[in-house]
GULUM-126010 format. One record per atom (N, C-alpha, C): residue in one letter; x, y negated, z. Coordinates in Angstrom, 3 decimals. Last residue first. Layout:
BEGIN
> type_u_v_w
> A_X_Y_Z;
...
// end
This chain:
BEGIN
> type_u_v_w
> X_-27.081_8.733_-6.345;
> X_-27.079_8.172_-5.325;
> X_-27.997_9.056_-4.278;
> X_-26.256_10.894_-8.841;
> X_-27.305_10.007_-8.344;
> X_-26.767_9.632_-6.937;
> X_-23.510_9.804_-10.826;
> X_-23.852_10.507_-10.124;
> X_-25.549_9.917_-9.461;
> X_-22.244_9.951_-13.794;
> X_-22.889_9.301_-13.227;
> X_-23.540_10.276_-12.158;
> X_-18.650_10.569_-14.784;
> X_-19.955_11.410_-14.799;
> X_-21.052_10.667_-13.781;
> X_-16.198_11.060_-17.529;
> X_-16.716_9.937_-16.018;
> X_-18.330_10.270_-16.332;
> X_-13.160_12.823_-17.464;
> X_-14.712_12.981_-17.889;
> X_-15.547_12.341_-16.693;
> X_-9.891_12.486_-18.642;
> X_-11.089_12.528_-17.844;
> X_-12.650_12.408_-18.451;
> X_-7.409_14.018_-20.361;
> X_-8.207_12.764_-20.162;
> X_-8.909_13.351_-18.647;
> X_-4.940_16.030_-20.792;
> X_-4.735_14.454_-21.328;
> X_-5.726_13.768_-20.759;
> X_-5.435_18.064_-19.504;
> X_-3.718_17.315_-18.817;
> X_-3.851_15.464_-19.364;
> X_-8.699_18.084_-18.575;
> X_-6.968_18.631_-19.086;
> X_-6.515_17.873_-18.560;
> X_-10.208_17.218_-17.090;
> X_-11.373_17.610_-17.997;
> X_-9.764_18.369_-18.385;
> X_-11.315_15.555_-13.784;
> X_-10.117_16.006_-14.927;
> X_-10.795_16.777_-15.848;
> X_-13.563_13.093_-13.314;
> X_-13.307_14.228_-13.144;
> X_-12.084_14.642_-14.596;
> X_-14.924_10.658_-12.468;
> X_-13.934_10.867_-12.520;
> X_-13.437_12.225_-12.517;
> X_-18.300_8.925_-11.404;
> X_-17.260_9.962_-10.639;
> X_-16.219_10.066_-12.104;
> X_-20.375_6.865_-9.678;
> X_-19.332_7.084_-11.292;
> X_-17.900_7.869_-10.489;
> X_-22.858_5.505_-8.110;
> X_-21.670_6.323_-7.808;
> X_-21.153_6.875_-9.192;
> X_-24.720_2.790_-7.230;
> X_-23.728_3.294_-7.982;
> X_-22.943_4.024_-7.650;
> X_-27.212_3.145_-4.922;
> X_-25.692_2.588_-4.942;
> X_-25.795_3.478_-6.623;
> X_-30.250_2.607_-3.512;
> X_-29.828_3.018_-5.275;
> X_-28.100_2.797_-5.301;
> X_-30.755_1.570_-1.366;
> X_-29.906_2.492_-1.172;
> X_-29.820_3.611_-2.847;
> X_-31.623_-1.357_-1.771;
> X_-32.648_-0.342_-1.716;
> X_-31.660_1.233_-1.632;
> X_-29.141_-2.879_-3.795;
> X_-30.160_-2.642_-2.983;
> X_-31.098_-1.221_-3.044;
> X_-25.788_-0.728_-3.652;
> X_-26.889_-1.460_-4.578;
> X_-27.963_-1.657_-3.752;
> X_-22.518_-0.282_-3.390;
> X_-23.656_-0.185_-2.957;
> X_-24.674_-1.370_-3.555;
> X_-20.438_1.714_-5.624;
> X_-20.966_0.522_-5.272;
> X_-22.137_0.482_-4.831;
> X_-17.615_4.251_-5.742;
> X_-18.850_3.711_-5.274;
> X_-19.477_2.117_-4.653;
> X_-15.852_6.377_-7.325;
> X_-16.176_4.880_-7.419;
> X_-17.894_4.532_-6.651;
> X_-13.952_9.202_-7.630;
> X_-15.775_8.985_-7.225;
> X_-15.665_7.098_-6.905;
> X_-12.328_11.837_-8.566;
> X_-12.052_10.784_-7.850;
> X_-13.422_9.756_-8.210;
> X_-10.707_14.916_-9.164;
> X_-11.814_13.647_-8.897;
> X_-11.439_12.758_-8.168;
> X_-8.156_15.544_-8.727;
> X_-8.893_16.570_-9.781;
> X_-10.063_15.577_-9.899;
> X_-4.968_13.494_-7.827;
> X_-6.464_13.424_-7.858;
> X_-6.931_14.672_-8.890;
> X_-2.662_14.815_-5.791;
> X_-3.142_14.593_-6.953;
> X_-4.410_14.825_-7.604;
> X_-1.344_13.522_-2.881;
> X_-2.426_14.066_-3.671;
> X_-2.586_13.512_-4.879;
> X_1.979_13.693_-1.977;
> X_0.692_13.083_-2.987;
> X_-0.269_13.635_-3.161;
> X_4.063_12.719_0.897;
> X_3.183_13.363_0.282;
> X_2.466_12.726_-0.689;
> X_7.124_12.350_2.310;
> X_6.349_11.828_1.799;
> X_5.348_12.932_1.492;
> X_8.397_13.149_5.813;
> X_8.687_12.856_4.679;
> X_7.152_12.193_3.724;
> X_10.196_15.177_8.631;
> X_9.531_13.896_8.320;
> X_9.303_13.397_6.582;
> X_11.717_16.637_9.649;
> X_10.356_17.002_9.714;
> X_9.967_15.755_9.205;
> X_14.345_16.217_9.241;
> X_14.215_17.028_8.904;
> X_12.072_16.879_8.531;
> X_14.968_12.499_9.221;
> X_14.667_13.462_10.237;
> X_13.865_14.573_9.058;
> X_17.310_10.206_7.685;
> X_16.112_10.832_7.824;
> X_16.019_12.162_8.456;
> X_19.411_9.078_10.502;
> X_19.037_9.765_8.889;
> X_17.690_10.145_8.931;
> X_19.974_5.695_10.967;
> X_19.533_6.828_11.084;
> X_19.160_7.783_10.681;
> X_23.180_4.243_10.942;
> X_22.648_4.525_10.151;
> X_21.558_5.683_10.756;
> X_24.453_2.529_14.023;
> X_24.404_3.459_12.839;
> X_23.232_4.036_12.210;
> X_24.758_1.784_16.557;
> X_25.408_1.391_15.712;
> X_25.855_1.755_14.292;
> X_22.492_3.618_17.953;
> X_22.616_1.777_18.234;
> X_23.485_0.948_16.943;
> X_21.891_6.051_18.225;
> X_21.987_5.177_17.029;
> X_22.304_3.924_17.166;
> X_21.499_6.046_21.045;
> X_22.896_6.708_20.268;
> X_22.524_6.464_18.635;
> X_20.152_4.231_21.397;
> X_21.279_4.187_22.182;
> X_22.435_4.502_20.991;
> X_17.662_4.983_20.610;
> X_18.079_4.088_20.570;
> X_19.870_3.769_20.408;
> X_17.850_7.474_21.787;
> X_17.765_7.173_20.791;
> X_18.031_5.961_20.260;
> X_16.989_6.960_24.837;
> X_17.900_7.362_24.311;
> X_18.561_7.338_22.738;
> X_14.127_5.856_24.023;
> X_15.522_4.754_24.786;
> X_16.724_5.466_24.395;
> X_12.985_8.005_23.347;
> X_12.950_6.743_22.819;
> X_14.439_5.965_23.075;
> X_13.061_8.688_25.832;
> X_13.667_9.623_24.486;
> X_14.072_8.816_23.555;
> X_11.392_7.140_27.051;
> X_12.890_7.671_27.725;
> X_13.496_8.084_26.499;
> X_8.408_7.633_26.046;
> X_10.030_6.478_26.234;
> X_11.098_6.436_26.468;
> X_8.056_9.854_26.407;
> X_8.405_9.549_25.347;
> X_9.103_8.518_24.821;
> X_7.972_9.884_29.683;
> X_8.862_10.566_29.029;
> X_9.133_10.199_27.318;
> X_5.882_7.916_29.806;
> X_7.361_7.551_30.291;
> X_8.383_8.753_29.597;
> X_3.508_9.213_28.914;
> X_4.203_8.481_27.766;
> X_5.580_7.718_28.694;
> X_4.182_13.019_29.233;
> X_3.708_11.469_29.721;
> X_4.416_10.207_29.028;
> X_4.389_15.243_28.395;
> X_4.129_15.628_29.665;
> X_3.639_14.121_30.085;
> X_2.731_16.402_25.028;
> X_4.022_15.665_25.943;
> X_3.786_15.291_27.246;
> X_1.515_18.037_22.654;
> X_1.330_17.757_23.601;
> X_2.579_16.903_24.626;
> X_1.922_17.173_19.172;
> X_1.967_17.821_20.396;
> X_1.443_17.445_21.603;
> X_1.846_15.199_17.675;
> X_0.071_16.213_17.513;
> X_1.139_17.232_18.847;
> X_4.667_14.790_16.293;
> X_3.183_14.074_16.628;
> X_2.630_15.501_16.546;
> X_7.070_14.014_18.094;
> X_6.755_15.400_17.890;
> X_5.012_15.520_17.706;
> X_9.015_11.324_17.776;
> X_7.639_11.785_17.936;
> X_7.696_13.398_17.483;
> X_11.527_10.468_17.091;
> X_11.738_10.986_18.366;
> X_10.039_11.950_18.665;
> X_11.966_9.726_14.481;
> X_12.744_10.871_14.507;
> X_11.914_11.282_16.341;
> X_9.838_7.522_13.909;
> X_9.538_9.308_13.310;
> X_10.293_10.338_14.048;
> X_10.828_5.746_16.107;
> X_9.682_6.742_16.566;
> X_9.329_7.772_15.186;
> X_12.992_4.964_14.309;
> X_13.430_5.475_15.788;
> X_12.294_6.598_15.822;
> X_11.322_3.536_12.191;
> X_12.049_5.110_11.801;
> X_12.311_5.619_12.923;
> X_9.838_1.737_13.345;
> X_9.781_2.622_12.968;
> X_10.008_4.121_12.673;
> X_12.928_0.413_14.314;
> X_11.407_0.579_15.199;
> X_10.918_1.984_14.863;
> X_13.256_-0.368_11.711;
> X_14.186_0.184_12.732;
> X_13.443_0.972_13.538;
> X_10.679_-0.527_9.005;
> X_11.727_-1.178_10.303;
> X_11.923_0.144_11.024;
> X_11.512_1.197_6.117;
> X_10.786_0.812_7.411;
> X_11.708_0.055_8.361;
> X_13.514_2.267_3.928;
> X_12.687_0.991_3.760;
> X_11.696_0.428_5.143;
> X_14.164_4.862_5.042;
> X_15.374_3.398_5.179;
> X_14.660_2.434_4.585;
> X_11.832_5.889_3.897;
> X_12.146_5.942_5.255;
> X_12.978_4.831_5.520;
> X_12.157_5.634_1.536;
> X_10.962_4.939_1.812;
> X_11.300_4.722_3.576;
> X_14.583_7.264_0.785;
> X_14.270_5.789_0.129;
> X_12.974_5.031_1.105;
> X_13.515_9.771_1.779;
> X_14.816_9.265_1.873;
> X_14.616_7.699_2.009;
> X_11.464_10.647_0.047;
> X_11.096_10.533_1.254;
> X_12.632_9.509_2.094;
> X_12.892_10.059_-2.454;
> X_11.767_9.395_-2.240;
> X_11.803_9.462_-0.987;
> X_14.493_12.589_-2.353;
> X_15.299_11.625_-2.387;
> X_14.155_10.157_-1.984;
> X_12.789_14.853_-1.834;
> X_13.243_14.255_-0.406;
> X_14.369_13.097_-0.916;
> X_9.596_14.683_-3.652;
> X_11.579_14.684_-3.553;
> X_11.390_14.170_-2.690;
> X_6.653_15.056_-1.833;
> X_7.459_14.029_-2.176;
> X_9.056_14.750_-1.913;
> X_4.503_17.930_-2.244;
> X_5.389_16.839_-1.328;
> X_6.443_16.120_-2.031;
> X_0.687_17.796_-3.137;
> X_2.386_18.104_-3.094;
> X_3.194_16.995_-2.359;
> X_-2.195_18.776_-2.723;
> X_-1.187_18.236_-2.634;
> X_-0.001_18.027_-2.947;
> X_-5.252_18.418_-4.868;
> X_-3.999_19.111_-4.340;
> X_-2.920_18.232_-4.121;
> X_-8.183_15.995_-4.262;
> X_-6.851_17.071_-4.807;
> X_-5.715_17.370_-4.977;
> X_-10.436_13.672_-4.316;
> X_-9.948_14.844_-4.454;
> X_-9.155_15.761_-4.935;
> X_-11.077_10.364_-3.263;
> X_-10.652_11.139_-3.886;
> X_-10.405_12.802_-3.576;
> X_-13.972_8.059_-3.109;
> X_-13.295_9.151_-2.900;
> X_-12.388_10.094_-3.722;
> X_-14.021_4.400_-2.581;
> X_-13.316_5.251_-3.300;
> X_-13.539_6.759_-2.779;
> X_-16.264_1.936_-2.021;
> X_-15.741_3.124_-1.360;
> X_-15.108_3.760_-2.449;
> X_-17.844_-0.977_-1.262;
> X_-17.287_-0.392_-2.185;
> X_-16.601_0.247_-1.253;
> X_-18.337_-3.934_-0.415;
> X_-19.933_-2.958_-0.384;
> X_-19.032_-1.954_-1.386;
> X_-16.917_-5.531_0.429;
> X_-16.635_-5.597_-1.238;
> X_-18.258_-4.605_-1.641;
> X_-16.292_-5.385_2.883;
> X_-16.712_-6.587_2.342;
> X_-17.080_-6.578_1.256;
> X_-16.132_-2.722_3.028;
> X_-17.201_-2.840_3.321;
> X_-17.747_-4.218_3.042;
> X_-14.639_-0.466_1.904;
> X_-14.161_-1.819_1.821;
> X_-15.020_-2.778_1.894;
> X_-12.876_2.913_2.476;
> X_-14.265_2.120_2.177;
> X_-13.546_0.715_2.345;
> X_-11.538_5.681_0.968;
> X_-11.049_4.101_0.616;
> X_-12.424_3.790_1.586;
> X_-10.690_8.950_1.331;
> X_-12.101_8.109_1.594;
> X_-11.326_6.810_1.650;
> X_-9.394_12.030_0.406;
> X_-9.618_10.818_1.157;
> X_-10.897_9.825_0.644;
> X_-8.746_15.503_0.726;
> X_-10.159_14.790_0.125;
> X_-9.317_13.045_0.934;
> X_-6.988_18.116_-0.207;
> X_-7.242_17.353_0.670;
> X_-8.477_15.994_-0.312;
> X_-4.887_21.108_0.017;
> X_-5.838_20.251_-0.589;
> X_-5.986_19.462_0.560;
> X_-3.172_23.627_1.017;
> X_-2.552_22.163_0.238;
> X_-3.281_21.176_-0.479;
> X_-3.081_25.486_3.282;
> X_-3.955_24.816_2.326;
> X_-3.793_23.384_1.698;
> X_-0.699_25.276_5.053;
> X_-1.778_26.246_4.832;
> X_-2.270_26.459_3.350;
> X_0.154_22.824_4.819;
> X_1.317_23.592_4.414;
> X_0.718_24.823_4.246;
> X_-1.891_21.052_5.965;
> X_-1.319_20.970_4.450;
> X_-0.516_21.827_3.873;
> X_-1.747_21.766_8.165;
> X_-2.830_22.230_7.485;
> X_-2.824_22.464_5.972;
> X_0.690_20.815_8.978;
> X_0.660_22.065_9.149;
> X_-0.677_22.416_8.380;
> X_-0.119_18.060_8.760;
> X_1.444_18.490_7.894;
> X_0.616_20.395_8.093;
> X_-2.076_17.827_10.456;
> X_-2.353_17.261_9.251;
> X_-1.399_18.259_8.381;
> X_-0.864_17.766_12.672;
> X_-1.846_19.096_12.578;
> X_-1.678_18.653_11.173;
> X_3.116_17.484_12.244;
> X_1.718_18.020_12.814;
> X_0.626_18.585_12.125;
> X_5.226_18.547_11.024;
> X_4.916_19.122_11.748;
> X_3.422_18.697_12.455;
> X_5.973_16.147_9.227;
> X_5.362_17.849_8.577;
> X_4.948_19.000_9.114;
> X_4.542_13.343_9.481;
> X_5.582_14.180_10.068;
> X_5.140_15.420_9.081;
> X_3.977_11.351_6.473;
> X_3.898_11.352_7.975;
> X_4.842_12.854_8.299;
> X_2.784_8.843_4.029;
> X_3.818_9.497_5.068;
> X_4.034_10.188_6.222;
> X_1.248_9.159_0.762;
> X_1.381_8.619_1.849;
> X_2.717_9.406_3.138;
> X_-0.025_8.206_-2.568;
> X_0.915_8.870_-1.404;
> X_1.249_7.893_-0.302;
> X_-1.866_9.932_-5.287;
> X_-1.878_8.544_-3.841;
> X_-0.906_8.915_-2.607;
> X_-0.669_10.334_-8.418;
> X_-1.625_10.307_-7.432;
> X_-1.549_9.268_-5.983;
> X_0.960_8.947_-10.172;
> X_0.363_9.767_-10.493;
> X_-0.673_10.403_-9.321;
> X_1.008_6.139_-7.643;
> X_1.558_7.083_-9.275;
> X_0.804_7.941_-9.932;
> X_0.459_4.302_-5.659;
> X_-0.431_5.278_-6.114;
> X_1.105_5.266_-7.529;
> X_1.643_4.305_-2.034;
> X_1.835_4.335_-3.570;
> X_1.104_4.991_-4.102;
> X_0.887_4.370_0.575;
> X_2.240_3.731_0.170;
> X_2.620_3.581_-1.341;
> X_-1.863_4.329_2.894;
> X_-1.674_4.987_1.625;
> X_-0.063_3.506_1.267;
> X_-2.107_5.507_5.972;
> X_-1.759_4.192_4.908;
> X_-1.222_4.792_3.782;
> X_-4.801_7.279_7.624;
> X_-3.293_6.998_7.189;
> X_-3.147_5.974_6.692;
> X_-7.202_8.625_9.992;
> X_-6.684_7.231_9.033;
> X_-5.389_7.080_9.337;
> X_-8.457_11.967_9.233;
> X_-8.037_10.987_10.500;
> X_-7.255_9.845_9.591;
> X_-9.310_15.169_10.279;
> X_-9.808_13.934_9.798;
> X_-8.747_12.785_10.281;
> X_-10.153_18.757_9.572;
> X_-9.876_17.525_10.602;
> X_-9.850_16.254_9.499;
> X_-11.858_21.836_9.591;
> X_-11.885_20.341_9.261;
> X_-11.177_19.358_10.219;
> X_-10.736_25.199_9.442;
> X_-11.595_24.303_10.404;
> X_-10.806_22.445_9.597;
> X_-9.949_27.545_7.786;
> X_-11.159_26.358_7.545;
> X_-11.647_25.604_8.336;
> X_-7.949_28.776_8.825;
> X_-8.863_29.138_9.476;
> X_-10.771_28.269_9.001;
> X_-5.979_27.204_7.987;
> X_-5.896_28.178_7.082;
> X_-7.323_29.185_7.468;
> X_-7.677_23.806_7.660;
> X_-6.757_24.162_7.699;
> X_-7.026_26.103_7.532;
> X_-7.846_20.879_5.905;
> X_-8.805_21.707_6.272;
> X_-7.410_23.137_6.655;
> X_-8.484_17.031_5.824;
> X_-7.643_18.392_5.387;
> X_-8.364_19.527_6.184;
> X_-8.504_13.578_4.937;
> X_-9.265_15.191_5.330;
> X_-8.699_16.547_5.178;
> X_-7.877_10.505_5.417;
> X_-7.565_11.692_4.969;
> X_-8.315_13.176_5.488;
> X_-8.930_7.184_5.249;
> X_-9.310_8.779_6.004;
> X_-9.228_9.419_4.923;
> X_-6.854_4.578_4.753;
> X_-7.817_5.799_4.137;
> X_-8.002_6.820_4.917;
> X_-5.323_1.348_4.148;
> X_-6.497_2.180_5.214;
> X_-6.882_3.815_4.576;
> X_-5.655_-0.979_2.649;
> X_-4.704_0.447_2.224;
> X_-4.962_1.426_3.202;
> X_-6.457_-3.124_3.860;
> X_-7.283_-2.328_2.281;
> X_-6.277_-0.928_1.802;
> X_-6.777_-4.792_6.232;
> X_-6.258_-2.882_5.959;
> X_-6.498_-1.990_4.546;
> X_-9.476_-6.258_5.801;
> X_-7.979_-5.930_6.602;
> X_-8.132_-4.506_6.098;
> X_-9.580_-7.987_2.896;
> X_-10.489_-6.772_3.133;
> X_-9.251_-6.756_4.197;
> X_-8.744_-9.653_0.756;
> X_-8.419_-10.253_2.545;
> X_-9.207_-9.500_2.950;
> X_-9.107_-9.932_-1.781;
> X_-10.809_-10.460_-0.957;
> X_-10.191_-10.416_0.153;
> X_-7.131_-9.554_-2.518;
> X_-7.531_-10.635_-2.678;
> X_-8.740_-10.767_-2.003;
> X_-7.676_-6.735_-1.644;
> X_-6.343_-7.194_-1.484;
> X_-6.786_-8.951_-1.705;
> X_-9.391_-5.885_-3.471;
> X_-9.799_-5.783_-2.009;
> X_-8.412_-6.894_-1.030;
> X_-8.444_-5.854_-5.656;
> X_-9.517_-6.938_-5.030;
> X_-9.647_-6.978_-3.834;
> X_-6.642_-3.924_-5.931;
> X_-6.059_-5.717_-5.860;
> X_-7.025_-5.989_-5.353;
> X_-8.004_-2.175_-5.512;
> X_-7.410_-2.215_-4.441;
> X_-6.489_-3.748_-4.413;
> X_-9.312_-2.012_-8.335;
> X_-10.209_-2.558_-6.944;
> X_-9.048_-2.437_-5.534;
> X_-7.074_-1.501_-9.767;
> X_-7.943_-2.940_-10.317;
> X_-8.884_-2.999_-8.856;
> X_-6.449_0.490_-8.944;
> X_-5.565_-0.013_-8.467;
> X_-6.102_-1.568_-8.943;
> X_-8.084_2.279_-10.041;
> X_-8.229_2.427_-8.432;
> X_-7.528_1.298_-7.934;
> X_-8.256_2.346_-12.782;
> X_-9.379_1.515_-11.826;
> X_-9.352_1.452_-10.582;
> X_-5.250_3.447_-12.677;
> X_-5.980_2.076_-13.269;
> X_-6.897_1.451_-12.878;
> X_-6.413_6.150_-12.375;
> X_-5.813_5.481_-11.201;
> X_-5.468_3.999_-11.660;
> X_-8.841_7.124_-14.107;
> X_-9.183_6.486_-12.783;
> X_-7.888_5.860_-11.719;
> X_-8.988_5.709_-17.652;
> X_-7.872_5.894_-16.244;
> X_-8.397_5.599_-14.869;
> X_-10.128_3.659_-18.893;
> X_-10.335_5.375_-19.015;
> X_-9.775_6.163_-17.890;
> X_-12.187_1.644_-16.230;
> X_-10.833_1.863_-17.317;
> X_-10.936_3.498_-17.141;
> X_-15.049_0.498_-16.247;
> X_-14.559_1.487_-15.800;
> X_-13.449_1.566_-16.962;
> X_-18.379_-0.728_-17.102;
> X_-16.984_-1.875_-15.931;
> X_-15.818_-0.691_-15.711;
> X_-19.383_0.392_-18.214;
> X_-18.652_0.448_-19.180;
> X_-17.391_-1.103_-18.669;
> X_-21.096_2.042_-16.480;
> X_-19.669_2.888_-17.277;
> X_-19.074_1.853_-17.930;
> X_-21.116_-0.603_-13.928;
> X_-21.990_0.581_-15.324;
> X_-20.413_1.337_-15.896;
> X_-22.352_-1.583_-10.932;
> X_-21.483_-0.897_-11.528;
> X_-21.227_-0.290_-12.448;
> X_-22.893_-4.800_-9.171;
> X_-23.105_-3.269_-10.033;
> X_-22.128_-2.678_-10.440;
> X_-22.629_-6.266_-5.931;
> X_-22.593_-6.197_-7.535;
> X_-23.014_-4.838_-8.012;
> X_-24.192_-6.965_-3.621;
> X_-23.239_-8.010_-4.337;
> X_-22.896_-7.762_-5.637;
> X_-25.612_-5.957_-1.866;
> X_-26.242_-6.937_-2.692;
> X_-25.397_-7.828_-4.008;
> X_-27.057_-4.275_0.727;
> X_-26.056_-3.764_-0.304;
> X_-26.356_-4.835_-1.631;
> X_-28.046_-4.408_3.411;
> X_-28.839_-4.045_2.787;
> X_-27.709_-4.979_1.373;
> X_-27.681_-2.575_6.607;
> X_-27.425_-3.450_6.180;
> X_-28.406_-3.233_4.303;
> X_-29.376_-2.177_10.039;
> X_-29.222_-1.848_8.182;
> X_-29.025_-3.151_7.673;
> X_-29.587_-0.830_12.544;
> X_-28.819_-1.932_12.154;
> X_-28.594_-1.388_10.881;
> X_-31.717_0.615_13.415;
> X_-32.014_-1.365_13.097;
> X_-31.115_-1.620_12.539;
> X_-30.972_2.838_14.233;
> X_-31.571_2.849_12.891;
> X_-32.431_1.689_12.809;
> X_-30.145_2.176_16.540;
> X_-28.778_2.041_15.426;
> X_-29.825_2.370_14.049;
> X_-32.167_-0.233_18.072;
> X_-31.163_1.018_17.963;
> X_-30.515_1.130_16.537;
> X_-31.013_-3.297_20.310;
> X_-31.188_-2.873_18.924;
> X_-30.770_-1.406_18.782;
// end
């Protein structure tokens, strides 16, 4: 079979302005229950996009940890992602939920999470966990994964009987949505797309897109 056989063909629901709370992070969090009840794996899944000070594009799937006022997630501050972000502080993600025939995109600026939050969330992970924020130097290069074990092990060690602190390079982030794009696939590749756009501080402006 070549790959322009394998079509799928988009059947399960619609989408009109008037299935849409005024609030796109309200509606984000009415389809991330579903997805959550539909047993979608990984419904917290998202390719993040960032772009860095040279404009070159990278890409790559995080776990989103909270939506608030925008969508946040965790990772080092030193790699490529952290360092692109510290360039250029925008960023685009992508929800898809392919049981549901449904995709989220969002768009916009970043900011970083109080380090009392980054604090809190960190001592909320397993042990495990937190060991490999403090010992990973992600997006470097490292001579072999016995050596990252070793470090590992050490670490271990000398925390064995104590509290680990949160590690300098390590913490939270939000994007804060400027858009944010609802997409339902429809037969015949007519999908529903209802976008979300900031208009001020107080509303939004939901704008039908063509497919």
């Amino acid at each position: 079979m070549s790959l322009a056989d394998m079509r799928k063909e988009y059947m399960l629901n619609g989408l009109s302005e008037g299935d849409l709370d005024p609030d796109p992070l309200v509606q984000f969090r009415a389809w991330l229950d579903a997805a959550v009840a539909g047993q979608v794996p990984e419904p917290t899944a998202m390719t993040l996009a960032t772009v860095d000070a040279d404009g070159h594009p990278s890409a790559r799937m995080v776990l989103l940890k909270g939506v608030d006022s925008g969508f946040v997630f965790y990772s080092n501050y030193t790699s490529r992602k952290g360092r692109a972000l510290a360039q250029t502080p925008y960023a685009a993600l992508v929800f898809y939920w392919p049981q549901l025939e449904r995709q989220v995109r969002v768009e916009g600026q970043v900011e970083t999470m109080p380090p009392a939050d980054s604090d809190a969330y960190f001592h909320s992970r397993p042990r495990g966990s937190q060991l490999s924020a403090v010992v990973s130097a992600q997006s470097q290069v490292i001579p072999s994964r016995a050596d990252l074990e070793s470090r590992l092990d050490a670490l271990t060690a000398q925390y064995a009987d104590q509290e680990i602190p949160l590690p300098p390079h390590w913490g939270g982030y939000r994007v804060v949505p400027s858009a944010i794009e609802f997409w339902q696939g429809r037969a015949n590749r007519l999908h529903d797309r209802l976008r979300y756009r900031r208009q001020d501080a107080a509303g939004w402006l939901i704008e039908r897109l063509s497919p």
